[in-house]
C-alpha positions as CSV (number, residue, x, y, z in Angstrom):
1,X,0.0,0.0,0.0
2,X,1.2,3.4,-0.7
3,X,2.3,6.5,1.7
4,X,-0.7,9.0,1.6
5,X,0.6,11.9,0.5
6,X,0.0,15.4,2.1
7,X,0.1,19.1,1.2
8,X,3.9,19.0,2.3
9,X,4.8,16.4,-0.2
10,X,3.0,18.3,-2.8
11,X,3.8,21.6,-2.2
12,X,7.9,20.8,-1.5
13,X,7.7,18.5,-5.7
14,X,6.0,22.3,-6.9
15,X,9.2,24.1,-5.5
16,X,11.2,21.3,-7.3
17,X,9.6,22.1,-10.3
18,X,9.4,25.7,-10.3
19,X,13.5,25.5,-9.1
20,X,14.4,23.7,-12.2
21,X,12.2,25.8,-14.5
22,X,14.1,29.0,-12.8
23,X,17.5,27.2,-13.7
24,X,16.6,26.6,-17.1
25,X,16.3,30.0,-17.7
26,X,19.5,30.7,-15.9
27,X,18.0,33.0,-12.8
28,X,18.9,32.6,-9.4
29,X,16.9,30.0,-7.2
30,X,18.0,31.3,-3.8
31,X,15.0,33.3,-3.2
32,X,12.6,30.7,-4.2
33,X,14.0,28.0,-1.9
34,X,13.4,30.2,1.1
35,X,10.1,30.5,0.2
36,X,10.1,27.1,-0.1
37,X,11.5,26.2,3.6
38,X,8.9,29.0,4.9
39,X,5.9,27.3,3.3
40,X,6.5,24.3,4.2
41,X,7.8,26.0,7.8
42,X,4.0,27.4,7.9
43,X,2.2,24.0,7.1
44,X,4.3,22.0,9.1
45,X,4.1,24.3,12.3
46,X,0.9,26.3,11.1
47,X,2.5,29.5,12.7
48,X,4.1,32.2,10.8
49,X,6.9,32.7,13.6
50,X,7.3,28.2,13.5
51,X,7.9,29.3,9.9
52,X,10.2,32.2,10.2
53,X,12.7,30.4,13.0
54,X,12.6,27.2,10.6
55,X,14.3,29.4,7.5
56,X,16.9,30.6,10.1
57,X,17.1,27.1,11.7
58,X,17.5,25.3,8.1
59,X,20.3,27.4,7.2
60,X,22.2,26.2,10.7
61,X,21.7,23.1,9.7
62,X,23.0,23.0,5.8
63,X,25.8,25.1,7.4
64,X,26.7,22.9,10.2
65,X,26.4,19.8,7.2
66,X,28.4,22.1,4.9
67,X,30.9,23.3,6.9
68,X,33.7,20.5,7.1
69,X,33.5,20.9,3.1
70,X,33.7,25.0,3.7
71,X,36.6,24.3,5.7
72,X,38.5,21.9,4.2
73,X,38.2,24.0,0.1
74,X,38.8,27.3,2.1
75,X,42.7,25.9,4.0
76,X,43.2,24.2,0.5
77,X,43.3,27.7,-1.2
78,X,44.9,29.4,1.3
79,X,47.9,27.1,1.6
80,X,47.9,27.1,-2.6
81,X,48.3,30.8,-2.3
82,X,51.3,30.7,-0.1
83,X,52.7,27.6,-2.2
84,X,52.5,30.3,-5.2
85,X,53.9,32.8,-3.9
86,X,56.8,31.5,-2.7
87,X,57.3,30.1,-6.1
88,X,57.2,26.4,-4.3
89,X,54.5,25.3,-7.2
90,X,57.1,25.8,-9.7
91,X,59.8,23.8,-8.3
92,X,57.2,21.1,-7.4
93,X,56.3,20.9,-11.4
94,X,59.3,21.6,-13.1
95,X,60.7,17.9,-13.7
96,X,57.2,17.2,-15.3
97,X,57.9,20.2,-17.8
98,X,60.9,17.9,-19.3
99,X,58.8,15.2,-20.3
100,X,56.1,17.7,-22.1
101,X,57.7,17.7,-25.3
102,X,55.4,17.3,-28.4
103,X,51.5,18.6,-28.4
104,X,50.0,15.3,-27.6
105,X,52.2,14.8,-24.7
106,X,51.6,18.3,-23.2
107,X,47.8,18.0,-24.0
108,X,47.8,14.9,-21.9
109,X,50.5,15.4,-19.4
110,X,49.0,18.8,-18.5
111,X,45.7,17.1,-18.3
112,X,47.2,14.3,-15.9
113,X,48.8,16.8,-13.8
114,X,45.7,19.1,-13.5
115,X,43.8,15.5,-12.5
116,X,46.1,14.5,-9.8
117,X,46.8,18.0,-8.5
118,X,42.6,18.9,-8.4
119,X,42.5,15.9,-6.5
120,X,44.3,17.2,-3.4
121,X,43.8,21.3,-4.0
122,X,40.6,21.4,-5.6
123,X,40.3,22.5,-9.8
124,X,40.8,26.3,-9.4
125,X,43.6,26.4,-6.6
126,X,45.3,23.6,-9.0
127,X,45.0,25.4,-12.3
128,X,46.8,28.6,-10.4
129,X,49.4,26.2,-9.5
130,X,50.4,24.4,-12.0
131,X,49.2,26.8,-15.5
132,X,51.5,29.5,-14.8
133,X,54.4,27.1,-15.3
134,X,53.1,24.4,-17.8
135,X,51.5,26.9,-20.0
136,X,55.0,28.1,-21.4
137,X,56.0,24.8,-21.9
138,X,52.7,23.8,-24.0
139,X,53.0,26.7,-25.9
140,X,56.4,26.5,-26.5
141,X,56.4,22.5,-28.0
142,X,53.4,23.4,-30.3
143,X,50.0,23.0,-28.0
144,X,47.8,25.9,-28.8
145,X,46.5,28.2,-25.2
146,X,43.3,26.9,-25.7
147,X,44.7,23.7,-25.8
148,X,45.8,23.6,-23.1
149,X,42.9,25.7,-21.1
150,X,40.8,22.8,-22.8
151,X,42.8,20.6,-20.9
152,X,43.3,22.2,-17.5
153,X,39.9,22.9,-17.8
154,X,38.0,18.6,-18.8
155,X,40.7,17.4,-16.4
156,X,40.2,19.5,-13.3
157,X,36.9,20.8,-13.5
158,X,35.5,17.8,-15.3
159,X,37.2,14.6,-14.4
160,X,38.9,15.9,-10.8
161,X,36.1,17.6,-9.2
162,X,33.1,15.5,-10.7
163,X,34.5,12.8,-8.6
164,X,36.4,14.3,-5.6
165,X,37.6,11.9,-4.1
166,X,40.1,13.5,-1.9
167,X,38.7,16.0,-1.1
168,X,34.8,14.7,-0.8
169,X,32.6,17.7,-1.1
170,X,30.6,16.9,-4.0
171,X,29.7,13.5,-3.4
172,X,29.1,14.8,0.6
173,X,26.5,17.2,-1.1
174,X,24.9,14.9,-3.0
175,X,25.1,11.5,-0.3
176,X,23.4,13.9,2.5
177,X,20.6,14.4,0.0
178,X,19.7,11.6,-1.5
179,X,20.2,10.0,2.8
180,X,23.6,7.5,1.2
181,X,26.4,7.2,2.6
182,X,29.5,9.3,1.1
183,X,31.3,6.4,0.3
184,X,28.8,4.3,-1.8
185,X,28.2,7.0,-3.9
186,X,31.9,7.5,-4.8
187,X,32.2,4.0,-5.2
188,X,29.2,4.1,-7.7
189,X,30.8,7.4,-9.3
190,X,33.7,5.8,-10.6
191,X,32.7,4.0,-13.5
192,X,30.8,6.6,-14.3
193,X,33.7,9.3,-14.1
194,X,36.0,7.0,-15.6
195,X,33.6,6.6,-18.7
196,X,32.7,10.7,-18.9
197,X,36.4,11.2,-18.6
198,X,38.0,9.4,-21.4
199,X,35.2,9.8,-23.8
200,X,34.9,13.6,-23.4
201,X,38.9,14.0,-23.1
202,X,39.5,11.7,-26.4
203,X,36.9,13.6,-28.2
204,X,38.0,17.0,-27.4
205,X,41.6,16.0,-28.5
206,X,40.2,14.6,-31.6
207,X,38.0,17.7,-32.6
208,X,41.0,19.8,-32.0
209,X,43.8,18.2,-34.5
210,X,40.5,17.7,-36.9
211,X,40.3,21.4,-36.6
212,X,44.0,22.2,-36.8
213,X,44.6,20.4,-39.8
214,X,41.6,21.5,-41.5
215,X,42.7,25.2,-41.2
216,X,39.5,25.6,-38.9
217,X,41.2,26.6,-35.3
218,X,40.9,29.5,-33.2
219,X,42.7,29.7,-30.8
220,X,40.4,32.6,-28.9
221,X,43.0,34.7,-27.2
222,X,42.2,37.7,-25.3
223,X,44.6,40.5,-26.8
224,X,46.8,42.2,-24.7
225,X,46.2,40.0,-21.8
226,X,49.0,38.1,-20.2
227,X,48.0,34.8,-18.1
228,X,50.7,35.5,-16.1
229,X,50.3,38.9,-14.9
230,X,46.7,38.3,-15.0
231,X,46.9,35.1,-12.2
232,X,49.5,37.5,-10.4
233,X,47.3,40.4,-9.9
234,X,44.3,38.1,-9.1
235,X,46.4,36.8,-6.5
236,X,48.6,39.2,-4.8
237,X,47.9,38.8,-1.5
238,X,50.1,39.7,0.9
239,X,51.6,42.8,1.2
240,X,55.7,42.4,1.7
241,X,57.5,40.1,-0.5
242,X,57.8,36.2,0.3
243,X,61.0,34.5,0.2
244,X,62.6,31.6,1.0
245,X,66.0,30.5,0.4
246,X,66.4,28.0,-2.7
247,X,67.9,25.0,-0.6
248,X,65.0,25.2,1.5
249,X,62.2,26.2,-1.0
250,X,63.5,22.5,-2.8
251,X,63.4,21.0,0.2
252,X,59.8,21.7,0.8
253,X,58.7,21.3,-3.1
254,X,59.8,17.7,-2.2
255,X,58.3,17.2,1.3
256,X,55.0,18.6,0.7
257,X,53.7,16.8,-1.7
258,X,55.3,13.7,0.3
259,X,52.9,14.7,2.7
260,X,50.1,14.3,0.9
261,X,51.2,11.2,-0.5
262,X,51.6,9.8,3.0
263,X,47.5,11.5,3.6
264,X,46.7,8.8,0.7
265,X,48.5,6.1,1.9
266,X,46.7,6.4,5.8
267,X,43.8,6.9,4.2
268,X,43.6,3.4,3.1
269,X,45.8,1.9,5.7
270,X,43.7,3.5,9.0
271,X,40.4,3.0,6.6
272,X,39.9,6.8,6.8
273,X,36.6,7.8,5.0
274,X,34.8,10.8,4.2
275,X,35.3,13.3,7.3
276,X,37.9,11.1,8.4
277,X,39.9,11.5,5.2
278,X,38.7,15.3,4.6
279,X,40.3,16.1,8.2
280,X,43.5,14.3,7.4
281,X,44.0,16.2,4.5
282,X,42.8,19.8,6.2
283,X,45.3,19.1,8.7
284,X,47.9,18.3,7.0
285,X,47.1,21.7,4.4
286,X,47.3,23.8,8.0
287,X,50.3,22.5,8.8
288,X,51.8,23.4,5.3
289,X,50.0,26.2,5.0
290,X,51.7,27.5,8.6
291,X,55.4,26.1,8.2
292,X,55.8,28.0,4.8
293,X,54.7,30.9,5.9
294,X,56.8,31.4,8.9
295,X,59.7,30.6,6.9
296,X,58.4,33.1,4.1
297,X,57.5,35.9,5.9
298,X,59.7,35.8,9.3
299,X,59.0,38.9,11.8
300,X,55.1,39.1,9.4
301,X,54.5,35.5,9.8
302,X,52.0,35.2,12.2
303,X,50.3,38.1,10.9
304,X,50.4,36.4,7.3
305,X,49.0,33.4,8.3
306,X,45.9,35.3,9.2
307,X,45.9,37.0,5.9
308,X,46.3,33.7,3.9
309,X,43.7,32.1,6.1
310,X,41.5,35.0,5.7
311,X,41.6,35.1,1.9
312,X,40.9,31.2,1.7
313,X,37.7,31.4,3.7
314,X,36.1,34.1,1.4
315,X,37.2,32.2,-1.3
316,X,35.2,29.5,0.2
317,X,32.0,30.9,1.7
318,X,32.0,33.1,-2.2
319,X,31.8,29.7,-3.8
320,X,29.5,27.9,-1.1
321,X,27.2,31.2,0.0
322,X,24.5,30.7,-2.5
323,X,24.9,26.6,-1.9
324,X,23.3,27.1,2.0
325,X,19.8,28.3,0.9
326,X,19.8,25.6,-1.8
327,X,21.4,22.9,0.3
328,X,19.2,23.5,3.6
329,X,15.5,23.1,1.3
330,X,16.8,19.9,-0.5
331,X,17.7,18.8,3.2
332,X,14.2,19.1,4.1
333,X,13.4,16.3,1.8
334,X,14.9,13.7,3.6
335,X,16.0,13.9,8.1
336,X,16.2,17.1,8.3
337,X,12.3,18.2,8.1
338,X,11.8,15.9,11.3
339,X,14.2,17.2,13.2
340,X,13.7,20.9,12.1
341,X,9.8,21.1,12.4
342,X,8.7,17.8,14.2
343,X,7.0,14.5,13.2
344,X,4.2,16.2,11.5
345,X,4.4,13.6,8.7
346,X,2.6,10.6,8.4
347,X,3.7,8.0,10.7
348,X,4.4,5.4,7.9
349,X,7.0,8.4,5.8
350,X,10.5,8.0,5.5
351,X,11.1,11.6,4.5
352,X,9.2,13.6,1.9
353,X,11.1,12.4,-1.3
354,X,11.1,9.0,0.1
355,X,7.7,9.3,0.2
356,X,7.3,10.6,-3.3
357,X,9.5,8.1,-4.6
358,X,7.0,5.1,-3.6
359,X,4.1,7.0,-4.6
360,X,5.7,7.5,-8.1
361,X,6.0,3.8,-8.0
362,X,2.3,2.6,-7.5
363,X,1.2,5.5,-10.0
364,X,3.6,5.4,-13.2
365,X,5.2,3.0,-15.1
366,X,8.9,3.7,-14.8
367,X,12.1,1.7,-15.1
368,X,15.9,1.7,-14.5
369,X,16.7,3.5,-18.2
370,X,14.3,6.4,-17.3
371,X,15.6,6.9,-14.3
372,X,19.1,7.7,-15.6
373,X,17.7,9.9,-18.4
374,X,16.4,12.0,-15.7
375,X,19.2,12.0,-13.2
376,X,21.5,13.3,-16.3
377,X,18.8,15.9,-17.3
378,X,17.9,17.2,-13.8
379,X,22.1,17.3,-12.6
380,X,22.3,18.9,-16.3
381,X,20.2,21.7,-15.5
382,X,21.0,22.5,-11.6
383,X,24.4,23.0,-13.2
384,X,23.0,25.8,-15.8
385,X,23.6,28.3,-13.1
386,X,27.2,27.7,-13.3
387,X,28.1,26.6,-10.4
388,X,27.8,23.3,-10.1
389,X,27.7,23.1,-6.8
390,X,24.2,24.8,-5.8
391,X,22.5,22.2,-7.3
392,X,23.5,18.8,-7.0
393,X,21.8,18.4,-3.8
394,X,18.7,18.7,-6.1
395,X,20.5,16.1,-8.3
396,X,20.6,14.0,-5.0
397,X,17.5,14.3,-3.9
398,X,16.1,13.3,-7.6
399,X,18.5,10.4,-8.3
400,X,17.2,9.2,-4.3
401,X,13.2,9.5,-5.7
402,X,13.7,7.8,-8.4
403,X,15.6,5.1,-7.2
404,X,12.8,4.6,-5.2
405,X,9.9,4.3,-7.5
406,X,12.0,2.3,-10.1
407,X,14.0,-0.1,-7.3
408,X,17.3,1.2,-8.3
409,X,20.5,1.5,-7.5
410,X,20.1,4.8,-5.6
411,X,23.8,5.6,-5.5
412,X,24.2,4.8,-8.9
413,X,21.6,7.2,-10.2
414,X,23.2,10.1,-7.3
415,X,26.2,9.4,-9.3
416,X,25.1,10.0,-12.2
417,X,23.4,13.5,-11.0
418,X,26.2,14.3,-9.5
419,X,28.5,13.7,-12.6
420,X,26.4,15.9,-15.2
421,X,25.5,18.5,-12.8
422,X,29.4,19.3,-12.3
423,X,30.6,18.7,-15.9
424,X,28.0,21.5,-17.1
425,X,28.4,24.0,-14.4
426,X,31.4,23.0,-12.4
427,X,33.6,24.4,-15.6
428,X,33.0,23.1,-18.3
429,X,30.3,24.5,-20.1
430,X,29.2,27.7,-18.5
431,X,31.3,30.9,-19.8
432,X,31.5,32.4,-16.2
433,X,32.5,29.0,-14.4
434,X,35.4,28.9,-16.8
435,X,37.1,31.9,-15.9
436,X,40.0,30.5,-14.2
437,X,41.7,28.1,-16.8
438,X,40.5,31.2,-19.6
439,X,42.3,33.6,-17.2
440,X,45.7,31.5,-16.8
441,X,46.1,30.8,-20.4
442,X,44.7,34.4,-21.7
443,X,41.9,32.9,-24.0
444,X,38.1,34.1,-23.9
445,X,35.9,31.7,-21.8
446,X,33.7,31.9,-24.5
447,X,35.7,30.1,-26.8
448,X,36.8,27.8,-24.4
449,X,33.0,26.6,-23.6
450,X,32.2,26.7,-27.5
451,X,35.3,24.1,-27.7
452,X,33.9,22.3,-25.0
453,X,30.1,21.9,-25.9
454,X,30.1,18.8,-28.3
455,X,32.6,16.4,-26.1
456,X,30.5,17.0,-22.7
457,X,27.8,16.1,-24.3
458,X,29.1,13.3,-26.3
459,X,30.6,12.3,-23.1
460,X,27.2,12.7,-20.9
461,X,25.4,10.2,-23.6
462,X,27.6,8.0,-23.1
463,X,28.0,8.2,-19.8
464,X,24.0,7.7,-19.4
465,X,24.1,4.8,-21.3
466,X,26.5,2.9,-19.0
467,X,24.6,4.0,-16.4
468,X,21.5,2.1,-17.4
469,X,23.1,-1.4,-17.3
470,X,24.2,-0.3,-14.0
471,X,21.2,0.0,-12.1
């Protein structure tokens, strides 16, 4: 027998509704989902301050859910600044730059690197510390800028942060939502990364030697625009200079990423797992992020911490401010509305999307293929605002329903929303999430999402194919 269905169920699938129709035309959905948590606030609590306090309360709770991921992107960035400035990144890529030696070994080694590196420091920290140096070298053997922007960009942004495994926000977003656990749906990710990654990456090399040898390239470069006074000035952020003797600063492009290394290898040794793991590597950033800096800045040091540490968290809050509001409505769909308003449900629910999902079941015919179709589509589209972020709780929640109605693999289809919702609007696709890979390598973002357009895609079919033989 099915769950009977109330105005809260119905009313929270119209705000899901009208949030996607608002993010297929590219406008903000922040507004509308605190409308959404005071509506449902008011019929859950049928008092207008009940309603009021439950806004407030919902954002305490996405933050508090949020905030190891806040924390963890925000010491990341800092530490990547310092590691900049001191010049360290260089020294830690330069016997890489050896190997780059032909186009088709810089468009892949850069892409590598960029992989690896957004593993541990997250896509845009990565691209500032690696593109300043391998850019040069691209160029210089025969890849074009937007080459290698193409490549920065699929690699990190695409292939990295679509499956973060390192660092574990994305799949944290999307887990909490859908009620999984972070480490079933990485586990379910990774065929599904693997397949987006080498289809989209093999096609965009393709498309581009097509182009190059049919006299059909443009390269799209910004005149006048240098990528590496452009990084600089972006990211001057400390006052005095930073120096470090060269003896040391080679000791340290050695050790640190050592360090990290050794992160990996506890990791799998002490069976660390999601905020486990996530600490381990926050930790280990502080420590980084501390030593250098002392040894930079001397007498300024401590003050410079502060500075670096400062600039990190409003790098993170900018990127995860408009996530909150999103994050704590989509909560609401699964523990959170119980614990925010009260068991106002019906005794038999397990959670308003839960609930949706069974009732979609008993109504309409559905199945396993439909389900992926839709988890691509709906991740597709909460990444149209170009963030990629801000949405994939939505894509969590909606892989969760219909996982439910067609008796899925849940974490497979989470995945999968997961996946498409940070390939479009994690950097991929949308001009202004491109901006730092255009910005290092001095080509429009423009041109770099035109270039980029037909190998997602491609790469997203494909990718939604597989996933229906796997749930």
């Amino acid at each position: 027998m099915g769950i009977q269905l109330t105005a809260l169920h119905y009313v929270y699938l119209a705000f899901i509704v009208f949030i996607m129709a608002l993010l297929i035309k590219r406008r903000d959905t922040t507004m509308i989902c605190i409308a959404g948590i005071f509506v449902l606030g008011w019929l859950a609590t049928e008092t207008v301050s009940g309603s009021v306090t439950g806004v407030f309360n919902s954002f305490v709770y996405a933050t508090k859910e949020l905030m190891g991921t806040i924390m963890i992107i925000s010491i990341i960035v800092a530490m990547s600044r310092v590691l900049t400035r001191t010049g360290i990144n260089e020294i830690m890529v330069a016997p890489l730059t050896r190997f780059l030696r032909t186009p088709f070994i810089a468009f892949w080694g850069i892409g590598l690197i960029m992989m690896v590196t957004s593993w541990f420091f997250w896509p845009s920290p990565a691209v500032a510390l690696i593109g300043v140096v391998l850019l040069p070298v691209a160029i210089r053997v025969g890849l074009p800028a937007l080459g290698a922007a193409m490549a920065m960009n699929l690699f990190g942004h695409g292939i990295a942060l679509s499956g973060d495994y390192i660092i574990q926000g994305a799949p944290k977003l999307t887990a909490d939502a859908a009620g999984l656990s972070v480490t079933s749906v990485m586990e379910a990710s990774i065929p599904l990364v693997i397949v987006m990654g080498v289809v989209t990456t093999i096609t965009a090399y393709w498309m581009m030697r097509r182009d190059q040898k049919k006299g059909t390239w443009r390269d799209g470069l910004i005149a006048g625009k240098s990528a590496v006074s452009a990084f600089s000035a972006e990211n001057d952020t400390a006052e005095d200079s930073a120096v470090i003797h060269p003896a040391l600063k080679q000791w340290l492009a050695i050790a640190i990423p050592i360090l990290f290394l050794a992160d990996v290898a506890g990791m799998f040794l002490l069976d660390l797992q999601g905020g486990d793991a996530t600490a381990l590597v926050g930790g280990t950033a502080v420590f980084i992020l501390v030593v250098v800096t002392l040894l930079a800045h001397r007498n300024k040091g401590l003050e410079q911490v502060t500075t670096y540490l400062i600039d990190g968290l409003t790098f993170g809050f900018k990127v995860f401010g408009p996530v909150i509001p999103i994050a704590a409505f989509f909560y609401l769909g699964d523990s959170a509305f119980a614990e925010l308003f009260g068991k106002v449900l019906p005794a038999a629910s397990q959670g308003i999307v839960n609930d949706l999902g069974v009732a979609l079941a008993h109504n309409v015919p559905l199945n396993g293929a439909v389900g992926a179709v839709t988890a691509t589509i709906t991740g597709a589209i909460t990444g149209l605002d170009g963030s990629g972020f801000s949405g994939i709780s939505l894509a969590g929640s909606i892989g969760k329903l219909f996982a439910v109605a067609t008796h899925s693999d849940a974490a497979t289809l989470t995945a999968l929303g997961q996946v498409a919702a940070i390939w479009v609007g994690g950097g991929t696709l949308i001009p202004w999430a491109l901006i730092p890979a255009a910005a290092i390598c001095g080509v429009s973002p423009f041109e770099l999402a035109r270039r980029n357009v037909k190998p997602v895609l491609i790469g997203l079919v494909v990718t939604t194919i597989v996933a229906m033989f796997l749930v």
